[in-house]
N, CA, C and O atoms as a GROMACS GRO file, in nm:
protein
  632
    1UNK      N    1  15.263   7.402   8.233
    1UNK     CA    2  15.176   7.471   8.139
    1UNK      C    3  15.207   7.621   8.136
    1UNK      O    4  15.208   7.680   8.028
    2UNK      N    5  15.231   7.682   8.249
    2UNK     CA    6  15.236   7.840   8.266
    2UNK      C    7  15.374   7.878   8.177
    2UNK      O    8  15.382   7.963   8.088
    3UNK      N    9  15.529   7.746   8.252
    3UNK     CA   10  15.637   7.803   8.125
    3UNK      C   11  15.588   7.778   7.964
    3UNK      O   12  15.604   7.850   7.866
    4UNK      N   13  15.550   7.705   7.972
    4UNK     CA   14  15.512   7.663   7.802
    4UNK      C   15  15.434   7.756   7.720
    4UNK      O   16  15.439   7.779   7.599
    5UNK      N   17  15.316   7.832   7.870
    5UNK     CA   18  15.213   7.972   7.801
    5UNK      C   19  15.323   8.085   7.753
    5UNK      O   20  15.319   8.143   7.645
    6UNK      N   21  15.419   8.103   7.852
    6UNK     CA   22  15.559   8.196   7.867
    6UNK      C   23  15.616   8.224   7.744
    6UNK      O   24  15.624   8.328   7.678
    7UNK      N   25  15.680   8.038   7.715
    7UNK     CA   26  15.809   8.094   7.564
    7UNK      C   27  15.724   8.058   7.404
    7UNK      O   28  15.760   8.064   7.287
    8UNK      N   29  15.568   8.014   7.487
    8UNK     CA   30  15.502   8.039   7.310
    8UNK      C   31  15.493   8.160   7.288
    8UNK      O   32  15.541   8.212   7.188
    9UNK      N   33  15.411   8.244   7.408
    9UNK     CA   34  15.431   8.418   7.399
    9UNK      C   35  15.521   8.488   7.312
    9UNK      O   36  15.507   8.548   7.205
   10UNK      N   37  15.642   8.459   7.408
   10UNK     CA   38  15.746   8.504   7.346
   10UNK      C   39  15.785   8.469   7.217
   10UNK      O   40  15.818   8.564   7.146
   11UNK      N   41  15.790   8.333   7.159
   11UNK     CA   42  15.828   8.361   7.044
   11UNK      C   43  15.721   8.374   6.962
   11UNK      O   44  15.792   8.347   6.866
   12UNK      N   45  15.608   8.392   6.909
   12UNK     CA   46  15.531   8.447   6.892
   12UNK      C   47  15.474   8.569   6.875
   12UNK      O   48  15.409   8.605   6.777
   13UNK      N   49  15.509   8.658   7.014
   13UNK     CA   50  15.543   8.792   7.024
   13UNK      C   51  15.641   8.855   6.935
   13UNK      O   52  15.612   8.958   6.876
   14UNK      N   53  15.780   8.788   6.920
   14UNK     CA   54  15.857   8.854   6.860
   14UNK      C   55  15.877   8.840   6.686
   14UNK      O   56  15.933   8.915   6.606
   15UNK      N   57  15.816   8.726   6.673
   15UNK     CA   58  15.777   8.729   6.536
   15UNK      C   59  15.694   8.872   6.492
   15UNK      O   60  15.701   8.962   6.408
   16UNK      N   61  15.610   8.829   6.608
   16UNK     CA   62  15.491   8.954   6.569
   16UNK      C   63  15.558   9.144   6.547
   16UNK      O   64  15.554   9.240   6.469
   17UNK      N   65  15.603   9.107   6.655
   17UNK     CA   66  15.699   9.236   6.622
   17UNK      C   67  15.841   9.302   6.550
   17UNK      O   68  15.885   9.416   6.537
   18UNK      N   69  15.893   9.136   6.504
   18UNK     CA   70  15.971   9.182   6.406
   18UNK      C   71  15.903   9.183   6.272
   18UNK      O   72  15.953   9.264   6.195
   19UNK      N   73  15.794   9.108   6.220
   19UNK     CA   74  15.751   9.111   6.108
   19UNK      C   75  15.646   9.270   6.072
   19UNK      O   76  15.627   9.318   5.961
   20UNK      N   77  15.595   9.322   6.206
   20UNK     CA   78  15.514   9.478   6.190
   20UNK      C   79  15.661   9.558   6.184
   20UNK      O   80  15.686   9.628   6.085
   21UNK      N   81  15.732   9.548   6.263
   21UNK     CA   82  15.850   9.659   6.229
   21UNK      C   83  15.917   9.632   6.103
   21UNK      O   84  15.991   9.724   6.070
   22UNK      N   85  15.914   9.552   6.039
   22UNK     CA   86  15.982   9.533   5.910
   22UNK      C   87  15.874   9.572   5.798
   22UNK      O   88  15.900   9.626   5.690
   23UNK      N   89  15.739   9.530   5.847
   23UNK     CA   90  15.636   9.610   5.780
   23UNK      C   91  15.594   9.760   5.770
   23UNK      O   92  15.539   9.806   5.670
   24UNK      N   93  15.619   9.819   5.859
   24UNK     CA   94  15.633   9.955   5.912
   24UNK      C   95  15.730  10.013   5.767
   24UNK      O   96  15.703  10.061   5.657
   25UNK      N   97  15.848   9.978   5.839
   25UNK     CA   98  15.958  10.054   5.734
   25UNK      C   99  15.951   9.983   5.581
   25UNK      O  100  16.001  10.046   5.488
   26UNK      N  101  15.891   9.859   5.557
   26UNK     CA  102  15.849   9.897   5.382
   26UNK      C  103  15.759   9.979   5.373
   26UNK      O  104  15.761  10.055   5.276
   27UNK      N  105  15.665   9.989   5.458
   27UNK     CA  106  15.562  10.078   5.396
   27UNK      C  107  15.648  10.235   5.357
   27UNK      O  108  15.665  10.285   5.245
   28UNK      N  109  15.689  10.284   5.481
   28UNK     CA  110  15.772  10.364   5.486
   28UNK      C  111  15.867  10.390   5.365
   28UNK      O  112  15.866  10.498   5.306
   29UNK      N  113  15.939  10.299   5.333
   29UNK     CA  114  16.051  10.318   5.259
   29UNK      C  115  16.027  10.261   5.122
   29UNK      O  116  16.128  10.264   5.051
   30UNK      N  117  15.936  10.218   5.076
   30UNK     CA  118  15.894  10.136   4.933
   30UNK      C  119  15.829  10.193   4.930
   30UNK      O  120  15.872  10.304   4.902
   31UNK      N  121  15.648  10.186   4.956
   31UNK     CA  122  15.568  10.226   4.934
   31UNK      C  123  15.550  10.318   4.796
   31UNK      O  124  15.434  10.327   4.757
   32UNK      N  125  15.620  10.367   4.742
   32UNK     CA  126  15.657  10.492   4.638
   32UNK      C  127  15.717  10.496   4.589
   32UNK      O  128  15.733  10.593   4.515
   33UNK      N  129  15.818  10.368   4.593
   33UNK     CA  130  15.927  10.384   4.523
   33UNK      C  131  15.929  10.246   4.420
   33UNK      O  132  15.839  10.161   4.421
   34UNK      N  133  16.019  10.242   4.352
   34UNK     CA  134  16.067  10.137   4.273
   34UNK      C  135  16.125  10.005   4.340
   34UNK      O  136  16.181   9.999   4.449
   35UNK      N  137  16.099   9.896   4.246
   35UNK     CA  138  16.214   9.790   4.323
   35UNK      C  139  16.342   9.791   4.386
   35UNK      O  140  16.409   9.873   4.323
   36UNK      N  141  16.406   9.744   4.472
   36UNK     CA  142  16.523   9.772   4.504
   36UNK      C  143  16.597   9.650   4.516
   36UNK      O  144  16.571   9.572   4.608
   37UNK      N  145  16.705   9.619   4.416
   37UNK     CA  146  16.796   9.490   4.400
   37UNK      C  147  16.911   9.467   4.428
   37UNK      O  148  17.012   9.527   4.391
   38UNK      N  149  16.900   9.362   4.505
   38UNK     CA  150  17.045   9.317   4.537
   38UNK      C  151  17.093   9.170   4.536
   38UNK      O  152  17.018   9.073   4.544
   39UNK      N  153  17.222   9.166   4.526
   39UNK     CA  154  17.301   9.043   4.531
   39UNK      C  155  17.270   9.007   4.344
   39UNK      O  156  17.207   8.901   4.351
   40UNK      N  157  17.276   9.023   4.270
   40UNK     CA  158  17.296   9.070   4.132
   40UNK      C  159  17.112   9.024   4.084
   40UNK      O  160  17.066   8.944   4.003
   41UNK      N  161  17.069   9.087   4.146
   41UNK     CA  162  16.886   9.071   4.093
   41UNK      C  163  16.827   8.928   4.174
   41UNK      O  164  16.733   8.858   4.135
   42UNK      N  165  16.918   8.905   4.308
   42UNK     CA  166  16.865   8.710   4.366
   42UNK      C  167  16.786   8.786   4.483
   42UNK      O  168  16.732   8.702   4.556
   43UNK      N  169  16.763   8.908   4.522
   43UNK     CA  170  16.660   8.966   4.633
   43UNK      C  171  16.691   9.095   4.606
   43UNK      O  172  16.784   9.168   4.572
   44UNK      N  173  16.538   9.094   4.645
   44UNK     CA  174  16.448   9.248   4.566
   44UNK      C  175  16.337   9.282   4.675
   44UNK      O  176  16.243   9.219   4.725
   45UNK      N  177  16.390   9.412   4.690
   45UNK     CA  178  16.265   9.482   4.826
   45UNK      C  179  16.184   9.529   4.741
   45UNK      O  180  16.229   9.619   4.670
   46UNK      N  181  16.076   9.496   4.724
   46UNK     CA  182  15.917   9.506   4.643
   46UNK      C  183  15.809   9.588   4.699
   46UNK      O  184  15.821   9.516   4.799
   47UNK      N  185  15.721   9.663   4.730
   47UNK     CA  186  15.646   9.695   4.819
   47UNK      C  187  15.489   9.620   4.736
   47UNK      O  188  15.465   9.643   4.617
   48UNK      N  189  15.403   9.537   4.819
   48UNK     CA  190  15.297   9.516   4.777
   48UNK      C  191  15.209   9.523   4.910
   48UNK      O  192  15.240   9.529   5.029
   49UNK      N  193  15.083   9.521   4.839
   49UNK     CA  194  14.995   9.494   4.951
   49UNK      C  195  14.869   9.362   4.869
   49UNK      O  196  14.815   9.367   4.759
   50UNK      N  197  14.859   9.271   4.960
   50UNK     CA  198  14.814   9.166   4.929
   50UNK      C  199  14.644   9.120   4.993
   50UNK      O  200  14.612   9.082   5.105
   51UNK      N  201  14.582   9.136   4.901
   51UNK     CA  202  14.438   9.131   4.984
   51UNK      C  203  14.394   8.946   4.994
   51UNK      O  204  14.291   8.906   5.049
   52UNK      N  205  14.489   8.861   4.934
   52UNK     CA  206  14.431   8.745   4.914
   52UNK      C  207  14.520   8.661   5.006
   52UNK      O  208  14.555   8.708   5.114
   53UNK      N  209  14.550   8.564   4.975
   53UNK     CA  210  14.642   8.440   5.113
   53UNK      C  211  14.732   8.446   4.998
   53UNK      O  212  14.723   8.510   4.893
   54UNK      N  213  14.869   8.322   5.065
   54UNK     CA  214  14.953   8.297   4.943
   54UNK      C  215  14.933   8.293   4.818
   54UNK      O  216  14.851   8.220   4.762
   55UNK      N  217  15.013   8.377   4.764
   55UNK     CA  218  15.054   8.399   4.613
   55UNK      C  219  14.913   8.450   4.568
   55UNK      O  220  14.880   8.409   4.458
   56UNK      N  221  14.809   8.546   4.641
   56UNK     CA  222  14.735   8.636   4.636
   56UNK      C  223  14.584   8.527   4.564
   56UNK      O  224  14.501   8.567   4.483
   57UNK      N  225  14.593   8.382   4.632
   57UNK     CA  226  14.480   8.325   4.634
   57UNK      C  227  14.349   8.402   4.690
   57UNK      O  228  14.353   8.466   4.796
   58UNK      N  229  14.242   8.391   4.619
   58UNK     CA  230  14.156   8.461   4.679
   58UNK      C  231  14.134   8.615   4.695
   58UNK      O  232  14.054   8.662   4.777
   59UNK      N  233  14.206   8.684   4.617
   59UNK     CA  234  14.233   8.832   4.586
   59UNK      C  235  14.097   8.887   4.528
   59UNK      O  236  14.042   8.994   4.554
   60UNK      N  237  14.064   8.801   4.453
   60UNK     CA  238  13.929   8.876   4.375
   60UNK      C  239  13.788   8.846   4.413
   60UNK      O  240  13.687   8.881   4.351
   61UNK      N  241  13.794   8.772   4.533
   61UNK     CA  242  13.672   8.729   4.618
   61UNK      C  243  13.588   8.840   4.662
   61UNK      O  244  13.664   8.926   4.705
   62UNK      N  245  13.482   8.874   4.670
   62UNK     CA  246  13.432   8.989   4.707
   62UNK      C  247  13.459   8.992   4.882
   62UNK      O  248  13.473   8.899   4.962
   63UNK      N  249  13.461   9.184   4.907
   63UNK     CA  250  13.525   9.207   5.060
   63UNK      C  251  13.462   9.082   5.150
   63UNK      O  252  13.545   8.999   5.189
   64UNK      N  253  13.344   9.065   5.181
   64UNK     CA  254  13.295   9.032   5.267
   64UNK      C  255  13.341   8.881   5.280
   64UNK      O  256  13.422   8.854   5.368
   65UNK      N  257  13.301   8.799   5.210
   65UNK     CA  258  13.371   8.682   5.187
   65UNK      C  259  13.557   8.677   5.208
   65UNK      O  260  13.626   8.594   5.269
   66UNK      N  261  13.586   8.765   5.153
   66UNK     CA  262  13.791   8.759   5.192
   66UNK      C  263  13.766   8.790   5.358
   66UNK      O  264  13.821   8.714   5.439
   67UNK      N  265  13.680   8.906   5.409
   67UNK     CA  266  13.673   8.932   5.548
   67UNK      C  267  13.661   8.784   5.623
   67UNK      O  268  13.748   8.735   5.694
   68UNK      N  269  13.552   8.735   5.594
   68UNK     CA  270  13.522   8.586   5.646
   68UNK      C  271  13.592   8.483   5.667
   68UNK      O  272  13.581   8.405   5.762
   69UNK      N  273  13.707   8.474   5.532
   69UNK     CA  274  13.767   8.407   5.534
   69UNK      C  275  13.919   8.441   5.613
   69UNK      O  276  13.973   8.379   5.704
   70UNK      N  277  13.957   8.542   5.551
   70UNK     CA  278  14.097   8.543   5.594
   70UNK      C  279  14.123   8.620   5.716
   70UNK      O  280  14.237   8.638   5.758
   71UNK      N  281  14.009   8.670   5.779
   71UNK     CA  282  13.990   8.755   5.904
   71UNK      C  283  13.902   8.678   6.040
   71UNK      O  284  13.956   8.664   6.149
   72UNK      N  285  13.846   8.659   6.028
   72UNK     CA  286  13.713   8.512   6.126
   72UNK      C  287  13.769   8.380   6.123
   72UNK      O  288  13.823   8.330   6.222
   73UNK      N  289  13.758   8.309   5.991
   73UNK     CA  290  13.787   8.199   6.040
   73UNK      C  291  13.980   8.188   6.018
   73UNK      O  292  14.003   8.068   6.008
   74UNK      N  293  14.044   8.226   6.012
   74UNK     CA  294  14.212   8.245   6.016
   74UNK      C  295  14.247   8.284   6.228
   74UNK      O  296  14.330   8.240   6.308
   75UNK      N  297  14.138   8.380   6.240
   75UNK     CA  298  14.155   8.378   6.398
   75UNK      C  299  14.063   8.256   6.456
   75UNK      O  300  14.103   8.188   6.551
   76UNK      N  301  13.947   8.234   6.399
   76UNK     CA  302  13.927   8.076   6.473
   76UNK      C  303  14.069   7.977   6.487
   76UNK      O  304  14.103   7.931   6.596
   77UNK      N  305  14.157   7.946   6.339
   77UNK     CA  306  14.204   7.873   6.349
   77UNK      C  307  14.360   7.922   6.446
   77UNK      O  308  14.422   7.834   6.505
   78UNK      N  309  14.389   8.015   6.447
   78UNK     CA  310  14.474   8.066   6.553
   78UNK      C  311  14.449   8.004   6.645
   78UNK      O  312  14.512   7.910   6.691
   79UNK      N  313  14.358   8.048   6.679
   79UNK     CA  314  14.279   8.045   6.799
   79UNK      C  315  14.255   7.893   6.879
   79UNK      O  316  14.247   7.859   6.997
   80UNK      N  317  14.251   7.856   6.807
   80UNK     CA  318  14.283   7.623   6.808
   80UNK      C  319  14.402   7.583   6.816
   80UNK      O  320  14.444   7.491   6.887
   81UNK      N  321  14.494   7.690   6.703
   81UNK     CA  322  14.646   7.627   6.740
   81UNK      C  323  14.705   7.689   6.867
   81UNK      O  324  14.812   7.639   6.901
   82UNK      N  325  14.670   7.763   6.924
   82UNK     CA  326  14.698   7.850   7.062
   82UNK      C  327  14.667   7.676   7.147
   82UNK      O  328  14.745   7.593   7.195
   83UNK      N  329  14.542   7.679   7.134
   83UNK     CA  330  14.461   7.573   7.251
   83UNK      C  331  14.547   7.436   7.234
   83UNK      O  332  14.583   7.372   7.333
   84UNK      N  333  14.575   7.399   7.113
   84UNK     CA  334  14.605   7.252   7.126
   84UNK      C  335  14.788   7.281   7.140
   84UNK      O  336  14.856   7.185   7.175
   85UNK      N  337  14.847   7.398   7.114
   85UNK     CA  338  14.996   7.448   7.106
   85UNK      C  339  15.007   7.409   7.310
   85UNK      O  340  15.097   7.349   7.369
   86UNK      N  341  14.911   7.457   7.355
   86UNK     CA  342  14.957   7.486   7.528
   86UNK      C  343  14.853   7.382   7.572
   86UNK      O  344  14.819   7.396   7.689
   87UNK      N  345  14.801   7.292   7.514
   87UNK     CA  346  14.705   7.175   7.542
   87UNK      C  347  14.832   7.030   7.521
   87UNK      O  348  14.870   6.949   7.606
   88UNK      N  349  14.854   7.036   7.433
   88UNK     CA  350  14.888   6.862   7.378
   88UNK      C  351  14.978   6.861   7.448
   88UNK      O  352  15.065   6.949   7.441
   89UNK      N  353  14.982   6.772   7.528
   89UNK     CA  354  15.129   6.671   7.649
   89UNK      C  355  15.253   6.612   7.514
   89UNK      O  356  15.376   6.607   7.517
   90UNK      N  357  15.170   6.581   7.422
   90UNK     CA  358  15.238   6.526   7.336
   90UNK      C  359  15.355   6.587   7.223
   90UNK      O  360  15.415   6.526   7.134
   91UNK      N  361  15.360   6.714   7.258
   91UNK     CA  362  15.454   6.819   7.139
   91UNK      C  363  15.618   6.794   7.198
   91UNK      O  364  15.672   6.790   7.308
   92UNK      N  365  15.651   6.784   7.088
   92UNK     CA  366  15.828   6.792   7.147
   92UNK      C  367  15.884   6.938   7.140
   92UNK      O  368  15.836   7.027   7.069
   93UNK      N  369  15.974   6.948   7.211
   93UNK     CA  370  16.018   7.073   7.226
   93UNK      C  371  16.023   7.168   7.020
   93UNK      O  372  15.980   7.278   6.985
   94UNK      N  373  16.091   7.061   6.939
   94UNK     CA  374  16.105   7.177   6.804
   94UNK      C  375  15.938   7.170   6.754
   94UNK      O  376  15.901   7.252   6.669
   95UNK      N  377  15.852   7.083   6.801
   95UNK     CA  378  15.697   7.118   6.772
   95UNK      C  379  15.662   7.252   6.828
   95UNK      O  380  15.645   7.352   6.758
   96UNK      N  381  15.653   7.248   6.950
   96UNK     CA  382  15.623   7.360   7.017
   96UNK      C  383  15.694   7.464   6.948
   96UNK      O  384  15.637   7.573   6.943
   97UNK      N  385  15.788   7.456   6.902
   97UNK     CA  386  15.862   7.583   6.844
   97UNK      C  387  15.809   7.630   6.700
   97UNK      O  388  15.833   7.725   6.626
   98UNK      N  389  15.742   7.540   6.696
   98UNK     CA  390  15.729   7.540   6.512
   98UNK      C  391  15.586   7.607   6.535
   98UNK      O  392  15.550   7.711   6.480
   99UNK      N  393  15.507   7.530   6.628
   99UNK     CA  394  15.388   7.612   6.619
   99UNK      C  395  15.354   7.734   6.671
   99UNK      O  396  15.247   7.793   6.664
  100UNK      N  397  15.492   7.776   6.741
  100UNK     CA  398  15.480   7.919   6.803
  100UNK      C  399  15.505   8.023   6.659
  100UNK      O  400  15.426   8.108   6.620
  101UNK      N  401  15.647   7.985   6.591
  101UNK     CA  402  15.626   8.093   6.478
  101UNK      C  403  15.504   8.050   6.414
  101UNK      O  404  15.461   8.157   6.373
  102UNK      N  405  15.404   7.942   6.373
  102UNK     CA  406  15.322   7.940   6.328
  102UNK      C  407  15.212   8.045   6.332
  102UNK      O  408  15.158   8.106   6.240
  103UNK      N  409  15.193   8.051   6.483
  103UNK     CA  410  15.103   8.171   6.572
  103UNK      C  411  15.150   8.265   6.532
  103UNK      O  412  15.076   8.329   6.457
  104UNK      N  413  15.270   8.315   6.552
  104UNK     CA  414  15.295   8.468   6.557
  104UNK      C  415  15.280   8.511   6.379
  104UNK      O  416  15.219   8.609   6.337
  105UNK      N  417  15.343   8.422   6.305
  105UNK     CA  418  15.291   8.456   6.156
  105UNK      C  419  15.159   8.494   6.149
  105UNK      O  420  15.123   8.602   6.103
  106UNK      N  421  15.063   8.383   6.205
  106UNK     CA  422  14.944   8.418   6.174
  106UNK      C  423  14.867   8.542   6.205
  106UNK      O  424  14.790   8.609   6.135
  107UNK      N  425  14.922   8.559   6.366
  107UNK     CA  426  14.899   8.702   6.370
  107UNK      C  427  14.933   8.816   6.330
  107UNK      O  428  14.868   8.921   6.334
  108UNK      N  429  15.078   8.789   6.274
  108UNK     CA  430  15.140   8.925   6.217
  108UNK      C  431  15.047   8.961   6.130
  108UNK      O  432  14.983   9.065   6.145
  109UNK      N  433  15.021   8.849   5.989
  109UNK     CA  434  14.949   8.861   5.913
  109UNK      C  435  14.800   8.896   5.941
  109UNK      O  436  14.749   8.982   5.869
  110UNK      N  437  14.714   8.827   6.054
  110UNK     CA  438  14.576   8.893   6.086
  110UNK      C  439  14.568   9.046   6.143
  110UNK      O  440  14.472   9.124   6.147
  111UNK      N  441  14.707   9.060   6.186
  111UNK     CA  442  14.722   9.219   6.237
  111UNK      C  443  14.699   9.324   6.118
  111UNK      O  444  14.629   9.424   6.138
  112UNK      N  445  14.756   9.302   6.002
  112UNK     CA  446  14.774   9.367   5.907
  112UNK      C  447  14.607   9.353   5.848
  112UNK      O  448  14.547   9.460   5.837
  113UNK      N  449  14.535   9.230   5.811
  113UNK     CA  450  14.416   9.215   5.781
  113UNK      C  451  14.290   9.350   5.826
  113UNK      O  452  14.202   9.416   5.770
  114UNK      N  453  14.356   9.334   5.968
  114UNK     CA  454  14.244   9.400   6.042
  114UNK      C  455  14.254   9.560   6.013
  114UNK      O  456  14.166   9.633   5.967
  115UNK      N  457  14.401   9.598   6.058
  115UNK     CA  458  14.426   9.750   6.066
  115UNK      C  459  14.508   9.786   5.925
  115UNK      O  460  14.602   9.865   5.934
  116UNK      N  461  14.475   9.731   5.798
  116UNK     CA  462  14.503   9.788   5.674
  116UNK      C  463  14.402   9.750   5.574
  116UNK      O  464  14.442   9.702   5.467
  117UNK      N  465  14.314   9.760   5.590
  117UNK     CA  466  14.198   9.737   5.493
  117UNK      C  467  14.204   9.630   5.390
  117UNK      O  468  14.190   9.628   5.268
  118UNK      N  469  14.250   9.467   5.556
  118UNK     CA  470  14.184   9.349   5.463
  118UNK      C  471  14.343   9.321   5.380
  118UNK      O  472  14.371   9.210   5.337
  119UNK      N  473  14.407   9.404   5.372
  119UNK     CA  474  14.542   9.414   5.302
  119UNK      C  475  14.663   9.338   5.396
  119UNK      O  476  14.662   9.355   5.518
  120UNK      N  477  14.797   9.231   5.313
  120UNK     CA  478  14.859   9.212   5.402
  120UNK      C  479  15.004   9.267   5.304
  120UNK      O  480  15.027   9.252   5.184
  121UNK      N  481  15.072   9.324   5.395
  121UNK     CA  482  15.199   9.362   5.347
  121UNK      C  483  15.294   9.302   5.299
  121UNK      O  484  15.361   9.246   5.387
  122UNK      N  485  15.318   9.292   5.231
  122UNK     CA  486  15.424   9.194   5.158
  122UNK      C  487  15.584   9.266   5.028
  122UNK      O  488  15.575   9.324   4.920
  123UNK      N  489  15.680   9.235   5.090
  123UNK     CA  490  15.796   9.345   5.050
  123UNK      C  491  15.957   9.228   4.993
  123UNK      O  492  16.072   9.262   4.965
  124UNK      N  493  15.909   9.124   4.996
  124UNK     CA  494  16.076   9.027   5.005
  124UNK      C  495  16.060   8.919   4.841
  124UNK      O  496  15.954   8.866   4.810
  125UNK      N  497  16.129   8.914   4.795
  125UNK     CA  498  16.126   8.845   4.673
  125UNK      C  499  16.234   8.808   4.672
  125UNK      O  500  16.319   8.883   4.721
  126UNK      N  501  16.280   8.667   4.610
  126UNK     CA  502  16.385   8.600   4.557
  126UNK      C  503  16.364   8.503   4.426
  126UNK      O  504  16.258   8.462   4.377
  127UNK      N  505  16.480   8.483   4.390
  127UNK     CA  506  16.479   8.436   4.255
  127UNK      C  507  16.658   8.518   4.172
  127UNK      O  508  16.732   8.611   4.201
  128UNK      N  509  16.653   8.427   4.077
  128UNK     CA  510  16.719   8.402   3.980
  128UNK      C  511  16.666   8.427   3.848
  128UNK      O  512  16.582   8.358   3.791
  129UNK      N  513  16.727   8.541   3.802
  129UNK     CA  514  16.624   8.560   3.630
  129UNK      C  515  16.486   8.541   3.656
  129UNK      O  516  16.432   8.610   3.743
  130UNK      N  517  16.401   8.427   3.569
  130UNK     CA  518  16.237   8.502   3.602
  130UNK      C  519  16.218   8.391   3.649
  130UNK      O  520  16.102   8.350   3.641
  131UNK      N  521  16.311   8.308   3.708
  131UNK     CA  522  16.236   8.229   3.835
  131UNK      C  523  16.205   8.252   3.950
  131UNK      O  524  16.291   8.215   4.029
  132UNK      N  525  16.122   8.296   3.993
  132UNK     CA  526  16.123   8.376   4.157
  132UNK      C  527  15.981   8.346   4.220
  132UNK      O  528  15.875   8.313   4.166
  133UNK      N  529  16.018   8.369   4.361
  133UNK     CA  530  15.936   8.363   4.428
  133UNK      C  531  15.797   8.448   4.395
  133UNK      O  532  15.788   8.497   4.283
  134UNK      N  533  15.676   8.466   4.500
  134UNK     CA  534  15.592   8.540   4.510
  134UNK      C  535  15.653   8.673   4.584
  134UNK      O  536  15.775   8.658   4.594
  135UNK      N  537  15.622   8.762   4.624
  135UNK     CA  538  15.657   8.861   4.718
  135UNK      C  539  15.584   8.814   4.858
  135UNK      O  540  15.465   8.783   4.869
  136UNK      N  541  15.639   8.814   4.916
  136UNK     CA  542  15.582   8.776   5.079
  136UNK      C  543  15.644   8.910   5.144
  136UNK      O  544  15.678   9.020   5.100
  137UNK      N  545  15.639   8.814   5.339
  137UNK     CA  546  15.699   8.890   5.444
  137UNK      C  547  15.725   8.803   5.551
  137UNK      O  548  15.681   8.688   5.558
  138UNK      N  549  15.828   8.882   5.671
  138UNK     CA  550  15.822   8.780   5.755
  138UNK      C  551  15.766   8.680   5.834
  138UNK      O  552  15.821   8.592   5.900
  139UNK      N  553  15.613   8.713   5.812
  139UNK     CA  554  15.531   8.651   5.881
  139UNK      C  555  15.519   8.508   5.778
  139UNK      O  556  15.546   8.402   5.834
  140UNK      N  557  15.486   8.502   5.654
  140UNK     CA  558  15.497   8.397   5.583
  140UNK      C  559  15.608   8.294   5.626
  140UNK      O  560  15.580   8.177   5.654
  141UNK      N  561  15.758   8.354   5.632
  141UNK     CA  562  15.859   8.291   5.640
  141UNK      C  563  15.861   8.223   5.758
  141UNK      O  564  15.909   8.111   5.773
  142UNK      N  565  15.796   8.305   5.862
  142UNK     CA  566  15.779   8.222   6.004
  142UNK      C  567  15.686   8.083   5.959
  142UNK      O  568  15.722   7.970   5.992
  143UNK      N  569  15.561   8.109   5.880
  143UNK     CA  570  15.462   7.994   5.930
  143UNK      C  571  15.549   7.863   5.811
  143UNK      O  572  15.557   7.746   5.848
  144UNK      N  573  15.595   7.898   5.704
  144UNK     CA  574  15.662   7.814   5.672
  144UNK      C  575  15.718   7.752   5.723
  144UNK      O  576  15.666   7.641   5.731
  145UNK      N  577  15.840   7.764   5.784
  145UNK     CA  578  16.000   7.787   5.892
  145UNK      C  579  15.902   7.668   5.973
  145UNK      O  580  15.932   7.549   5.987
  146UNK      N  581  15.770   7.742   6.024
  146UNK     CA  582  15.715   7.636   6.174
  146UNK      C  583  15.662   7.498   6.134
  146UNK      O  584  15.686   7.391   6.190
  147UNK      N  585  15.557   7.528   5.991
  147UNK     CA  586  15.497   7.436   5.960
  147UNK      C  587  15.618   7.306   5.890
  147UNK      O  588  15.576   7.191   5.872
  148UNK      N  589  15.765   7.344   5.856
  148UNK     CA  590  15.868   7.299   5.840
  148UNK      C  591  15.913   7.190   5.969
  148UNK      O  592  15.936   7.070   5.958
  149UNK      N  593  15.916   7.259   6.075
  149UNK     CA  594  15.983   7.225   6.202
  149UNK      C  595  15.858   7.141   6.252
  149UNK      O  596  15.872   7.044   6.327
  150UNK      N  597  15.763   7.174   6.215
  150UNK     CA  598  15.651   7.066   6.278
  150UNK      C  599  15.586   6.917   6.201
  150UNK      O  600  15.521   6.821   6.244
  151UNK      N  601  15.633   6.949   6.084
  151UNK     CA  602  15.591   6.832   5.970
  151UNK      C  603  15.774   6.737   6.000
  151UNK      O  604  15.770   6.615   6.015
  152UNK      N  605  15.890   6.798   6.003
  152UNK     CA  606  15.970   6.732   5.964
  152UNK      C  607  16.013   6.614   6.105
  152UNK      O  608  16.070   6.523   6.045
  153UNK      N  609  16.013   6.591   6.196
  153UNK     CA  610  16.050   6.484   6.293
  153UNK      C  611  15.896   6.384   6.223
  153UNK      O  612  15.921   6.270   6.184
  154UNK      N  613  15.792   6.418   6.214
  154UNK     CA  614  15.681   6.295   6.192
  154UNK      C  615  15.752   6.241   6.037
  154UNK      O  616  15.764   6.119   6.031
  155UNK      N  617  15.798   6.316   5.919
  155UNK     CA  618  15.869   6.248   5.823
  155UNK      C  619  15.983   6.151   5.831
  155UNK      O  620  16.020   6.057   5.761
  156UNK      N  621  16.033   6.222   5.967
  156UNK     CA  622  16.191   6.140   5.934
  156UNK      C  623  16.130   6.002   6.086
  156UNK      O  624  16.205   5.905   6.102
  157UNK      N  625  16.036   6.010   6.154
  157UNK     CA  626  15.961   5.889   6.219
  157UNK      C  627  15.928   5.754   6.143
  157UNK      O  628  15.966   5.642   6.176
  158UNK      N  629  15.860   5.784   6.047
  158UNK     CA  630  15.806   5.726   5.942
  158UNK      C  631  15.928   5.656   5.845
  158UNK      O  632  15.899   5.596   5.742
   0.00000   0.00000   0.00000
């Protein structure tokens, strides 16, 4: 249990801290400025700030209610996947992995909730002409990436 408390930490941790340092320097370096494109318009450094969940669900909810939601109960549910992440006998090693970036996304993102007014940073876009993504950040890409690595062995079981 104690190694397993160890390399969820860690990867978790470092999500957490590569996704604030990459947040850091958009704020830094976008924030004021214009789009910035590359690879012929297929990724674009964007600077947004996002008060709602994916693709800015829940944006126009009044504060208190977005607080509730995406600040309280988002760390309840952390807070469960922590317990059952270093609880269940039953996780295979790429589970455990999946739900560690899961965690650290979540926190990157509740980090930003808390200490940017409810706001989550979001700077990465892709697409082709006007098919494109939402603007996210690394923390998204982690809980994807995990919730990926944790859905896909029960698909290919089945």
């Amino acid at each position: 249990m104690l190694k397993r408390a160890f390399l969820v930490a860690m990867i978790a941790l470092s999500v957490v801290g590569c996704d604030q340092t990459t947040k850091y320097i958009a704020q830094s370096q976008l924030a004021h400025d214009k789009s910035h494109s590359y690879f012929y318009d297929s990724f674009r450094l964007t600077y947004a700030e996002n008060t709602g969940a994916f693709l800015s669900l829940g944006s126009t909810l009044p504060d208190t209610t977005r607080f509730a939601i995406f600040s309280i109960l988002v760390g309840g549910v952390l807070l469960g996947a922590i317990i059952y992440t270093l609880k269940s006998p039953s996780l295979t090693s790429l589970e455990q992995f999946g739900w560690s970036l899961v965690i650290g996304g979540g926190l990157g993102n509740l980090y930003d909730r808390i200490f940017n007014n409810g706001a989550v940073i979001d700077f990465l876009n892709v697409g082709i002409g006007s098919v494109r993504t939402g603007i996210f950040n690394i923390a998204d890409m982690a809980i994807l990436l995990g919730i990926a690595l944790i859905l896909w062995p029960k698909r290919h079981a089945s």
